[in-house]
C-alpha positions, 0 to 999 in steps of 0.5 A, spaced: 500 500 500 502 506 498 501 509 505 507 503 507 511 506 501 516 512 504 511 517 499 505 515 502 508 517 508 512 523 506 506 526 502 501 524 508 505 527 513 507 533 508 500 535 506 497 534 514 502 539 516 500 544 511 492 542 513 493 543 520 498 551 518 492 553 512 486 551 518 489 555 523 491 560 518 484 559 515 481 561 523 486 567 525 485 571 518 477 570 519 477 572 524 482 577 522 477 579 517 471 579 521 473 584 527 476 587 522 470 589 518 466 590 525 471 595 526 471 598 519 463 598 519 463 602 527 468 607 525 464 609 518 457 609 522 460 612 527 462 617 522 456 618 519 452 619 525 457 624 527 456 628 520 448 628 521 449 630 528 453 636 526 448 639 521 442 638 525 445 642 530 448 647 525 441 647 520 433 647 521 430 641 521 425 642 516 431 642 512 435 638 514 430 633 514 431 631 506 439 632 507 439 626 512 434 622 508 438 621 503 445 621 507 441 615 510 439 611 504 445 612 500 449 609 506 445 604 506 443 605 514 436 607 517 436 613 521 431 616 528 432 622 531 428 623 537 426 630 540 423 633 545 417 633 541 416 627 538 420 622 534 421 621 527 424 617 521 427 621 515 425 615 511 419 610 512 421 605 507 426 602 508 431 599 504 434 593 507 427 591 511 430 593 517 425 598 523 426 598 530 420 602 534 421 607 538 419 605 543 425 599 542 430 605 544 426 607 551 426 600 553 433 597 552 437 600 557 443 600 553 440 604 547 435 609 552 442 612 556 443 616 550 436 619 550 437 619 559 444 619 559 446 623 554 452 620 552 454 617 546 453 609 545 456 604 539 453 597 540 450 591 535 445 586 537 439 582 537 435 589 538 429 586 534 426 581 540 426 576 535 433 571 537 434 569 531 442 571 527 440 574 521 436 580 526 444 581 528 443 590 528 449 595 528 447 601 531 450 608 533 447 613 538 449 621 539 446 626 542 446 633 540 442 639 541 438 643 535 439 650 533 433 651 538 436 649 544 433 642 544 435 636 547 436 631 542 439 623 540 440 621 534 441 613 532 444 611 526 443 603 524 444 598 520 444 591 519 450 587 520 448 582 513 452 587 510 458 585 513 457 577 513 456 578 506 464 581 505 466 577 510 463 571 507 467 574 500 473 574 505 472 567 508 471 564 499 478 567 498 481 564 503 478 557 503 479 557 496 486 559 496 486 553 502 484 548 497 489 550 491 495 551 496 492 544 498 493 541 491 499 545 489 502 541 496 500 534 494 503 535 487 509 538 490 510 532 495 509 527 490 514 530 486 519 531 491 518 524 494 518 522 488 526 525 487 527 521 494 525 516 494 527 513 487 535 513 488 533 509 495 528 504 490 534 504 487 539 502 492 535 498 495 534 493 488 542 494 488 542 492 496 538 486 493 543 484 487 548 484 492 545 480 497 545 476 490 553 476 490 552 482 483 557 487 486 558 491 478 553 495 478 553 502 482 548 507 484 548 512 479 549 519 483 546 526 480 546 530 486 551 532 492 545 532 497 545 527 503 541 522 497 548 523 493 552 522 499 548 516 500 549 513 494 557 514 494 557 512 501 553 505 498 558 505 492 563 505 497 560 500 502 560 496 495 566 496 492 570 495 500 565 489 501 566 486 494 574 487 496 572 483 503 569 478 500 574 477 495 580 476 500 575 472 504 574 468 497 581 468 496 584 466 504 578 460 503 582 458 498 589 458 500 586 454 507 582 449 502 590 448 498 594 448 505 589 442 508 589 438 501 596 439 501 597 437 508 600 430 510 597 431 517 589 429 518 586 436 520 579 435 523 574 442 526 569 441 530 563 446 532 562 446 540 556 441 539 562 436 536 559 436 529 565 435 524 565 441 520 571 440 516 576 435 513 582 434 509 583 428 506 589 424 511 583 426 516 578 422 512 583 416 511 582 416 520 575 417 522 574 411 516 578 407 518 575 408 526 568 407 524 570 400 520 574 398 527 567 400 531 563 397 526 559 403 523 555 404 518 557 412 515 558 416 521 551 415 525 555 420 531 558 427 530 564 423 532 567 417 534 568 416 541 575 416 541 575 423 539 568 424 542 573 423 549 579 428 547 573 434 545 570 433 551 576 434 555 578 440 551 571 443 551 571 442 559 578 444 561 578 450 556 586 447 554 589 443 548 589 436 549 595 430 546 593 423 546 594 417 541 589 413 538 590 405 537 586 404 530 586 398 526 594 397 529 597 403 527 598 410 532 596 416 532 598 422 536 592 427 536 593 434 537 587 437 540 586 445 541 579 449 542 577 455 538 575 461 541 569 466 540 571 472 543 570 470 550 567 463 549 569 455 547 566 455 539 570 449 537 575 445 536 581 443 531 584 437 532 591 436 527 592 428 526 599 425 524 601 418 523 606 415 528 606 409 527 612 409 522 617 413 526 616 409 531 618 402 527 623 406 523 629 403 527 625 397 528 624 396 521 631 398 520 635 392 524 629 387 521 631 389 515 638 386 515 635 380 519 629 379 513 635 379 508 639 374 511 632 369 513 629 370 506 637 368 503 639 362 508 634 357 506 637 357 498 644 358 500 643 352 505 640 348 500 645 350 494 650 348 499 647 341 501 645 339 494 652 341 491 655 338 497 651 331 496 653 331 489 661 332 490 661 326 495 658 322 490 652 320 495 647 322 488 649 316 484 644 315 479 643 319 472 636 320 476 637 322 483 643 327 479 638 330 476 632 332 481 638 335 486 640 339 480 633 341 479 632 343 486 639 347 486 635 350 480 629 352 483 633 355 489 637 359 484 631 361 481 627 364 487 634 366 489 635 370 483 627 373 483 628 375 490 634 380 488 631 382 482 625 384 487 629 388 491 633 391 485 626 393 482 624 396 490 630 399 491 629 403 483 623 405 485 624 408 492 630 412 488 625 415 484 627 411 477 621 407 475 619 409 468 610 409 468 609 407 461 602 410 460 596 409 456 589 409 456 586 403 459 580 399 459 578 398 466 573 392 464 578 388 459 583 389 464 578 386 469 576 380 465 583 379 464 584 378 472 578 374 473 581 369 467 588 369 469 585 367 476 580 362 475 584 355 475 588 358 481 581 360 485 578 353 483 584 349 485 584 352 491 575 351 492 573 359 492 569 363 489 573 369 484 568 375 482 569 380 478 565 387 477 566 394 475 562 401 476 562 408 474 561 411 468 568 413 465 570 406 461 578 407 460 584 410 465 590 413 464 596 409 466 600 404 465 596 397 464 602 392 466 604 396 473 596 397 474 596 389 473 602 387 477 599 390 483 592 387 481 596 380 480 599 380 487 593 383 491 589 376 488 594 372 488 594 374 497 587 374 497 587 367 494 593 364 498 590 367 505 583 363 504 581 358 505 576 353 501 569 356 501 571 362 501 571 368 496 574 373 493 572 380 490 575 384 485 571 391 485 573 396 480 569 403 480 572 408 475 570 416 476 571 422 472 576 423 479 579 417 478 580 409 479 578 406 486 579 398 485 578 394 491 580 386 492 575 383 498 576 375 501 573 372 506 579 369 509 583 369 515 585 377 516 590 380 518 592 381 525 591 389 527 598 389 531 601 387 524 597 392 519 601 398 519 608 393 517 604 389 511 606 394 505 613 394 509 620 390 505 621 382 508 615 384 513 610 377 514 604 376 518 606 369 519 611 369 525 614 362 523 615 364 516 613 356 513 614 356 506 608 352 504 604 359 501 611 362 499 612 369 497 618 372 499 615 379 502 616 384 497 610 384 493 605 389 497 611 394 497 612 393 490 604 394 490 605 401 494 611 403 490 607 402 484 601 406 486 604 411 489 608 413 483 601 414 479 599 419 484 595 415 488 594 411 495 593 404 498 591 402 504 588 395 507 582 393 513 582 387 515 579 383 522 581 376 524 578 370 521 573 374 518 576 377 511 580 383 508 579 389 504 586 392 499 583 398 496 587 403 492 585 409 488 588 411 482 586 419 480 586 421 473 591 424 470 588 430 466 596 433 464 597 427 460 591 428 458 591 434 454 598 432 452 595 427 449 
């Protein structure tokens, strides 16, 4: 409605403040004019009555009476002189309709001091009797003395018609000058409102734009009153807030790359212990909390390991270290609060993976021990077949023959365990060479299931294969992807047993290849995950060589993966099953290069 808008207010107010100035203006001159007209009429019957008395007492009546007769009519007044004799009327008919009795002036009190009092009087009102309005009358008495020595009076009246008629003129032109300052107020108020109030319109639809994130357009400024100084201000206020958000855009940007950079896991928490922001590392461990609580996507804001530290955090006003055990590795958690002012808001909790620093000595003097463990057997055997065959105990062609097969095997095995450890070492120096091409995952997953299905059948499981996602080719290289695959299933298979299955699960995303091996089989103990992509390192302490292998294949797998720009990580609980799952991202430079 109008009367909400800023012009309705403004003409309202405008023309109410003008109506209240014209009614009071209206009133005062009214009566200005009014009193002012009574005045003017009383000193001008005063004046006639003056000049009548002056020529009764300077003439004889029997000539004056005429002179007065036409005085009367042509002031429009009717006119009594009382004498001692008797009264009388100059003039019997009468204009205006107006008569008083003589015997009116005798009985008012007012009127007979002139005729008893000798003094002079100058009065209106109703002398008629009659009560009503319109019998207002003017009157005017003198008394005089005539030419013969006679106490005289005049009376000299009229009706006050006359005067509420040039009044009524009066009262016209004001009320019509009213109205017509009225109508000129409403079109100026409207036009002056108008002149306002658009600039502000205008402000308030650009207000709205950037509200919308529209930060170009500008208020246009054609004055240098308030509204212009307005409109600059505002033209100031949007550019600096165009500024500010892009430096907070800017610094939005900055934390994201530094959190996605970051090797540490980075987790904020708002004081309710919601998580509100990760980075990937951070990922990686609330996941691997869940799936060591048994959770199903985070049906609590935290898990209760770091619920735990949080509270403490909160409560204490302090930060707080503490490690975290999951799925055998350890983290350090740094835990700090986040203050509003004057009050807790939060929380950031850095992560860091402690797990290899502290094994790293360890892993160090294993090393040496592996080496020496995984060479002894076929040195022990090359030396105790040769030795065999120079003292002659192999006599026959036959027996010769099989100990020199066995001393081949060994040699064999011996010769794949160097060249295992000279492809580590090539690719922990940075010299593996990725020769890269587009792939098709679901041939290279057919492939796999084939290469392994008289294997899984031997061994009495079940092998399956699936692929998901929209992309159908990745670019990388096929026979390093493929050795990773072929020494993920070849585990799978060894480490479970008949009845059991294996599942090869391959997801290909515009992000990138995330392929999965899932068994049923014996799992992998949780003290000893975080060592099993580790050179010589083996979950079976006793070494048997009934399921072979020499170690090397899953840190060859993790060099591989890595040199891809990608991860890999294992889950996996006791005789219950195992879950390898490494991610491949896409590589969008060798894309365009190609």
């Amino acid at each position: 409605m109008i009367w909400r808008s800023v012009v309705g207010k403004l003409w309202l107010t405008i023309l109410l403040l003008v109506l209240v100035v014209l009614l009071i203006l209206t009133f005062l001159l009214l009566q200005f004019f009014e009193q002012y007209h009574i005045s003017e009429a009383e000193e001008q019957l005063t004046n006639h009555a003056n000049v009548m008395v002056s020529i009764l007492e300077e003439q004889e009546e029997e000539t004056t009476r005429p002179l007065i007769e036409r005085m009367a009519a042509s002031y429009n007044t009717q006119v009594l002189v009382i004498t001692e004799d008797e009264p009388w009327y100059p003039a019997i008919d009468h204009a205006n309709n107006i008569f008083l009795p003589v015997e009116r002036f005798y009985e008012d009190n007012r009127l007979s001091g002139v005729i008893n009092e000798r003094e002079d009087v100058t009065m209106h009102g109703d002398f008629s009797g009659s009560g009503e309005e319109n019998d207002e009358i003017f009157v005017v008495g003198v008394p005089f003395v005539s030419t013969d020595g006679e106490e005289s009076s005049l009376f000299l009246y009229q009706s006050l018609n006359v005067i509420e008629d040039t009044t009524g003129e009066t009262q016209q032109i004001i009320l019509l000058s009213a109205g017509i300052a009225i109508i000129l107020t409403t079109v100026f108020t409207f036009f002056l409102s108008t002149r306002i109030t658009a600039p502000l319109r205008k402000m308030r639809q650009l207000a709205l734009d950037v509200v919308k994130g529209d930060f170009e357009t500008k208020v246009p400024v054609i004055s240098n009153d308030e509204i212009g100084q307005l409109g600059n201000a505002f033209n100031r206020m949007r550019r600096k807030l165009n500024q500010n958000i892009t430096e907070l855009n800017q610094e939005k940007e900055q934390l994201s790359r530094i959190l996605l950079s970051m090797a540490d896991g980075v987790i904020t928490i708002d004081r309710k212990g919601a998580v509100v922001l990760t980075n990937p590392p951070a990922d990686r461990f609330l996941l691997a909390l869940e799936y060591q609580n048994e959770q199903e996507g985070r049906t609590t804001p935290l898990p209760k390991e770091m619920k735990k530290i949080f509270q403490q955090v909160v409560g204490m006003e302090q930060e707080q270290l503490a490690e975290v055990d999951v799925q055998g590795r350890s983290y350090a958690v740094l835990m700090t609060p986040l203050y509003d002012e004057t009050f807790v808001r939060g929380a950031v909790a850095v992560i860091r993976d402690m797990t290899e620093e502290r094994q790293h000595d360890k892993l160090r003097k294993d090393f040496i021990a592996n080496v020496s463990h995984e060479l002894r057997t076929p040195i022990s055997m090359l030396q105790g077949y040769s030795e065999a065959i120079v003292d002659g105990i192999a006599s026959t062609e036959e027996e010769k023959k099989e100990i020199g097969q066995i001393i081949y095997e060994e040699s064999l095995r011996m010769g794949r365990l160097v060249n295992e450890l000279l492809d580590l070492a090539r690719m922990e120096a940075g010299y593996l060479h990725l020769e890269k091409e587009w792939m098709d995952v679901k041939t290279l997953t057919d492939k796999m299931e084939k290469k392994f299905q008289g294997l899984s059948s031997e061994a009495g499981l079940t092998l399956q294969s699936s692929v998901k996602g929209d992309e159908a080719f990745i670019f990388a290289d096929a026979d390093r992807i493929e050795q990773v695959l072929t020494n993920l299933v070849h585990n799978a298979i060894r480490h479970t047993e008949a009845g059991g299955s294996v599942l090869l699960e391959m997801t290909n995303s515009p992000d990138g290849l995330t392929a999965a091996v899932i068994d049923n089989g014996t799992g992998i103990p949780e003290e000893d995950l975080p060592f099993i992509f580790e050179r010589f390192y083996k979950a079976d302490k006793a070494r048997t060589r009934s399921k072979g292998g020499t170690g090397l294949g899953l840190a060859i797998a993790k060099n591989i993966v890595e040199a891809h720009g990608g991860y890999i990580a294992a889950q996996s609980r006791m005789n219950e099953g195992t879950t390898f799952r490494f991610y491949i991202p896409s590589d969008y430079e060798k894309n365009e290069e190609q």
